[in-house]
C-alpha positions, 0 to 999 in steps of 0.5 A: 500500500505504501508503494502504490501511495508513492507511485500515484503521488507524483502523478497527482502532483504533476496533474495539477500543475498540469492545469496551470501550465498545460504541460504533463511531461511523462517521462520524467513523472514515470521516472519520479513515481517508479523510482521512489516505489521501487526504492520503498519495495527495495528497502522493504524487502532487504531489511524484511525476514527471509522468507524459507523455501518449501521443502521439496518432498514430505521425507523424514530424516532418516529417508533423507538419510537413505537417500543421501547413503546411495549418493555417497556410496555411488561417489565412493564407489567411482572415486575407488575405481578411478583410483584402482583401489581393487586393481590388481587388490587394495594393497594391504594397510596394517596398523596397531594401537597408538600411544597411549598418551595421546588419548583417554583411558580405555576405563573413561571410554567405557565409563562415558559409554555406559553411564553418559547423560544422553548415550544410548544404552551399550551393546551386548556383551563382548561387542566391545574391545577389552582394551586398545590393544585388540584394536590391531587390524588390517585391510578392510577390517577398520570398520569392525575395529570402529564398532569395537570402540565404546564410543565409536569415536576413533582417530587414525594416526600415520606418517606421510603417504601411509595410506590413511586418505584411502584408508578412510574411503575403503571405511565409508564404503564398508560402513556403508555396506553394513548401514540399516535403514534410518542409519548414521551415513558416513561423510568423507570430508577433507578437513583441510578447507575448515578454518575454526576460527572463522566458523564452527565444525558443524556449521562447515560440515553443513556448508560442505553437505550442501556443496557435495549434495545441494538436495540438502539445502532444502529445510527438514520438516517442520518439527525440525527447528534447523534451517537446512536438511543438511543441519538437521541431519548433523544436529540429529546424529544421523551422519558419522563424519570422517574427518580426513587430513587434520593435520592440514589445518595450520599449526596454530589452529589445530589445537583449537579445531580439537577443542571445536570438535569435541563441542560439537559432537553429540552424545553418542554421535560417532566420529572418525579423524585422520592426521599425521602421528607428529602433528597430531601429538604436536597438537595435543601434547604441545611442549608449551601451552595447555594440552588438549584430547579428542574427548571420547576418542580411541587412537591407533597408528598406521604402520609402514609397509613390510618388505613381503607385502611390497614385494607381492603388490609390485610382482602382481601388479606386474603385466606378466614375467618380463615387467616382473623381471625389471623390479628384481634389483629393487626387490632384492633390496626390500627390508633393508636401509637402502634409500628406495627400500625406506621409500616404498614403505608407504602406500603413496610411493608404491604406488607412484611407483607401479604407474610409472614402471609398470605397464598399462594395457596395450603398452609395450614395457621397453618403452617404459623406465626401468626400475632399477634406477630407483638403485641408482648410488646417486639417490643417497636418501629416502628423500631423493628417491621420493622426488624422483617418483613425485617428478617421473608421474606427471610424464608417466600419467601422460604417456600415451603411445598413440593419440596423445591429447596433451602434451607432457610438457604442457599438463605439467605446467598447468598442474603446477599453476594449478598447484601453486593456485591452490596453495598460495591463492586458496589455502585449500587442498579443494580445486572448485573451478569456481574459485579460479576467478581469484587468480584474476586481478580484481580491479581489472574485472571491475574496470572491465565491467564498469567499462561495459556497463557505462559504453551501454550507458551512453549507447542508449543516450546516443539514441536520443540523438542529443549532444547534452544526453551523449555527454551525460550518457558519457559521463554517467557511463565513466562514472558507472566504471569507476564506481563498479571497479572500485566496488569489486576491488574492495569486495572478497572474492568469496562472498559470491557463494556457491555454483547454482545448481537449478533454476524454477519459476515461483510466481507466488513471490508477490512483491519481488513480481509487483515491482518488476511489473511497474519497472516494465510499465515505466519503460512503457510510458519512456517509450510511448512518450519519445515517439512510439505512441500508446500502442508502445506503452501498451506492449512495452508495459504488459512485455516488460512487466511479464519477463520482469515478473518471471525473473522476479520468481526464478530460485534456485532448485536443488537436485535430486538427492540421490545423485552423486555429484561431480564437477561436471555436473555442477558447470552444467546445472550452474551454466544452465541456470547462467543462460537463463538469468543473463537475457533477463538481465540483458532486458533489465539493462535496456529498460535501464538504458532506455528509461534513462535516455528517454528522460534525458531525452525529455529533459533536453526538449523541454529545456532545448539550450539551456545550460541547466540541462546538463546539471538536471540530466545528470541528477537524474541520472543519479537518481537512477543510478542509486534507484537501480543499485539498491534495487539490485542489492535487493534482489541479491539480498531477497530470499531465494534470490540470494541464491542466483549468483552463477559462477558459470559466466566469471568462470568463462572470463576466467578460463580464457584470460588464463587460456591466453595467457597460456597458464591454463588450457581452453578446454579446462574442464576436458582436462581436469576430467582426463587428470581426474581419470590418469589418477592425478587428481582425485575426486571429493564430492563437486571438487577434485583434489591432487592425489597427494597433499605431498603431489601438490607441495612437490608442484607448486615449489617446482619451475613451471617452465621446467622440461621433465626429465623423462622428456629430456 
């Protein structure tokens, strides 16, 4: 009511100064009345509630839950074979009880089990270890060993490269074998993207559900006081989080991340963390400051390989007797303390070392790198021969015989800028192609912006064939570059959000569809009057009001949550999502650039040669300019439509300026996919990741201009 009070004053006022003067200009009194409607509905809607989505379907937890299992167990599943985690079998990892000085007692694990305010009643007799020593195991059996802590919390300790990340991804798709309907799911997450002092456990472990599984932004029924399903699910209980990699978060932040961890567990709720032994007891057992402790939380301690069982993965894995035959040198010296025998006592190096030595099918083993220069007396330690592998499988990765798609040289010193992106530019281990608009100089997108923005400005003003619109529009249109250059120096990258994953129409956002319907008959009414009659106002105003209405109601959709998400998927969904949005923004612009210059327009024939048109064109550009930008800021901030932020055009802007500064290639995706497939990358849920956190060091410390040796 308020609006349609704004709207019709400015009308009223000028129709009785049109009885003294005989003059109604309706350009400028459209302009007046829609701007000061749209400025009340714009403030009105920024600072009103947020309105919550209906959900999607009438699921309950527990079958969001089950659904959620099937997306999870087909991500792993593929993610294993990818890996040729059963090729030629998953290369046996032993592991005993740690020290027990990291942990609690096995007596509090108990006591807080059977007795603890909120714990569920305990399990049979004998479904428990008798103490931590029982908890030695190998294999696939890490599963029996969680059911067997009290408390079902469990941290797995190890070295560099000792197989703890595969590890895990054999435990998720174990426990998910044994899930019964209504279960906790497990969630495999690289804890290296959470910062605990910019966020809490379960708040990052909602954001990475929901980036993985966008189905799960929908709010849970309404019983459930949580805004997210995602939330719902993790306040619940309903999900086990596998934390992997803690020994990723830095240094200072460990023992706090600890500390969060142990807040945010709920009575009962089971929990699985990864880190490596040295950090992990850094951590909790500092030389100075106060010591922390997983609460609740049994340990054990992934050992190194043993020379009988490298010796058999290798010969195995070997194609027949001949490339079985070129590791005799190194077998020879397995379990001793030569260099490449200490090197190979982890599963990351073993297997480094059967990609790069062994032959795939169709190749021809001559033609490969013979082992035995893994021996060679030039490689007087562990280290060495560590580099030597890290530097020989990019080239080993990229060997095709025949049909090459790209170049060793050229992918190695993509991954090595990509390297080098994540490490110094996003402090993460996840590549998200989304955030590949930071390596951009942010003043210079925003120039690049302003600039578009303000020669459409003066576009339209030139239309109006009139030296006083021209310059206004010119002046209007530097202005717009320099204020939006200015405004994306000073905005963080970040704060754009996540990929959309789907777009729909909700014709029931009331407001948002009034005020795009009055914009739409103010470009009516500019057109009618510069020269296209009533029959303009009429189509103008209903066109313009219709696909202003519709782009009001777009939102945002999640997709089905049992599909398993990838990278891919989500440039589709979100792509998709950017082509709908831009023609309507496109239009938005016109109805800009046209309400604009027809004003102007009127103006200068009301006022032809006077000196005061300047003055009057530009504060009525202003007006618009500040109309239109809180309007923006508005639909940005409003309800679903703060979710339509695609990524899809920044990534393309991106893509080619790194593409022609021959950083990247054009094909990116393409190649991350083939990266993905050769086993350089792997895959966490919509991002990769490289093989190795080690991969990524030895990368981005190298020259990226560097021939590879096994191409010299």
């Amino acid at each position: 009511m308020i609006a349609l009070a704004l709207l019709l004053l400015p009308w009223a006022a000028a129709l009785v100064a049109a009885r003294r003067h005989h003059h109604l200009d309706v350009g400028i009194v459209a302009a007046v009345s829609i701007g000061l409607a749209t400025l009340w509905v714009a403030w009105a809607t920024m600072r009103g509630p947020k309105r919550p989505a209906a959900p999607v379907s009438g699921l309950t937890l527990g079958q969001v839950a089950d659904q959620l299992a099937v997306a999870v167990g087909a991500q792993w599943e593929a993610e294993a074979a990818v890996c040729r985690l059963n090729d030629p079998y998953p290369l046996p990892v032993s592991w005993g009880p740690a020290d027990e000085s990291l942990t609690d007692s096995w007596d509090s694990l108990v006591k807080l089990a059977t007795s603890g305010a909120g714990w569920p009643p305990p399990p049979p007799t004998g479904t428990w270890a008798v103490g931590p020593n029982d908890l030695a195991g190998q294999g696939g059996g890490l599963a029996e060993v969680l059911a067997q802590v009290p408390t079902g919390r469990l941290v797995v300790l190890g070295e560099p490269g000792a197989g703890k990340t595969m590890l895990m991804v054999r435990l998720v798709l174990d426990l998910l074998a044994r899930r019964t309907p209504g279960g906790p799911v497990p969630f495999l997450a690289p804890v290296a993207s959470w910062d605990p002092s910019g966020q809490d456990l379960r708040g990052w472990l909602a954001d990475r559900l929901v980036i993985d599984h966008p189905a799960l932004v929908t709010p849970p029924p309404s019983d459930v006081p949580e805004p997210t399903q995602a939330a719902a699910l993790l306040a619940s209980g309903l999900m086990l989080p596998v934390l992997d990699g803690l020994d990723e978060i830095p240094d200072h932040a460990r023992g706090s991340a600890i500390s969060q961890i142990n807040d945010a567990l709920r009575p009962g709720q089971p929990l699985v963390v990864t880190c490596r032994t040295q950090q992990y007891r850094d951590a909790v057992r500092p030389q100075s400051g106060p010591e922390v402790s997983l609460r609740a939380a049994a340990a054990v301690q992934v050992e190194p390989l043993d020379a009988v069982t490298v010796h058999e993965y290798l010969s195995d894995d070997a194609a027949g007797p001949a490339a079985r035959a070129r590791w005799a040198p190194v077998l020879a010296v397995l379990g001793t303390e030569a260099p490449v025998a200490k090197a190979l006592s982890t599963p990351l190096m073993v297997g480094l070392a059967r990609a790069i030595y062994n032959p795939r099918p169709g190749e021809l083993t001559m033609t490969l790198r013979n082992p035995a220069e893994l021996c060679s007396p030039a490689l007087e330690d562990r280290k060495v021969v560590e580099f030597l592998l890290f530097d020989a499988f990019i080239p080993a990765a990229y060997r095709h015989a025949y049909g090459a798609r790209w170049k060793v040289q050229d992918a190695e010193k993509w991954l090595v800028f990509l390297a080098r992106h994540l490490e110094g530019t996003i402090g993460s281990p996840d590549l998200a192609w989304w955030q590949l608009r930071r390596t951009m100089s942010r003043t210079a997108v925003g120039l690049f912006l302003g600039l578009v923005f303000g020669f459409l400005l003066m576009y339209f003003a030139a239309f109006t064939s009139r030296a006083t619109a021209m310059v206004v529009g010119g002046a209007g249109g530097f202005a717009a570059a320099l204020a939006i250059a200015a405004q994306t120096r000073i905005t963080r990258w970040s704060s754009t959000g996540t990929p959309v994953h789907g777009m729909r129409i909700n014709v029931r956002i009331g407001p948002i569809g009034i005020m795009f319907v009055l914009l739409g008959s103010a470009l009516g009414a500019s057109l009618g009057d510069v020269g296209f009659g009533n029959a303009g106002v009429v189509v103008f105003g209903v066109v313009g009001g219709v696909i202003f209405w519709l782009m009001g109601s777009l939102e945002g959709v999640p997709s089905d949550l049992a599909e398993a998400t990838n990278p891919q998927v989500v440039l589709a969904r979100d792509r998709r999502a950017a082509l709908l949005l831009m023609p309507a923004a496109g239009v938005v612009g016109g109805v800009m650039g046209g309400t604009f210059g027809g004003a102007v327009t009127l103006v200068a024939n009301a006022r032809a040669g006077h000196p005061a048109d300047l003055l009057l064109g530009a504060v009525l550009g202003m007006v618009f300019g500040v109309v239109f930008g809180v309007l923006g800021v508005a639909v940005v901030s409003a309800g679903e439509l703060g979710k339509i932020q695609a990524a899809w055009p920044s990534y393309v802007l991106t893509r080619a300026w790194l593409a022609l500064h021959q950083r990247l290639p054009w094909r990116l995706m393409s190649f991350l996919v083939d990266a993905h497939r050769q086993g350089v990358l792997r895959q966490a849920g919509a991002v990769y990741q490289f093989r190795h956190i080690e991969l990524q060091h030895r990368l981005a410390n190298r020259d990226a201009s560097a021939v590879s040796r096994h191409e010299k």
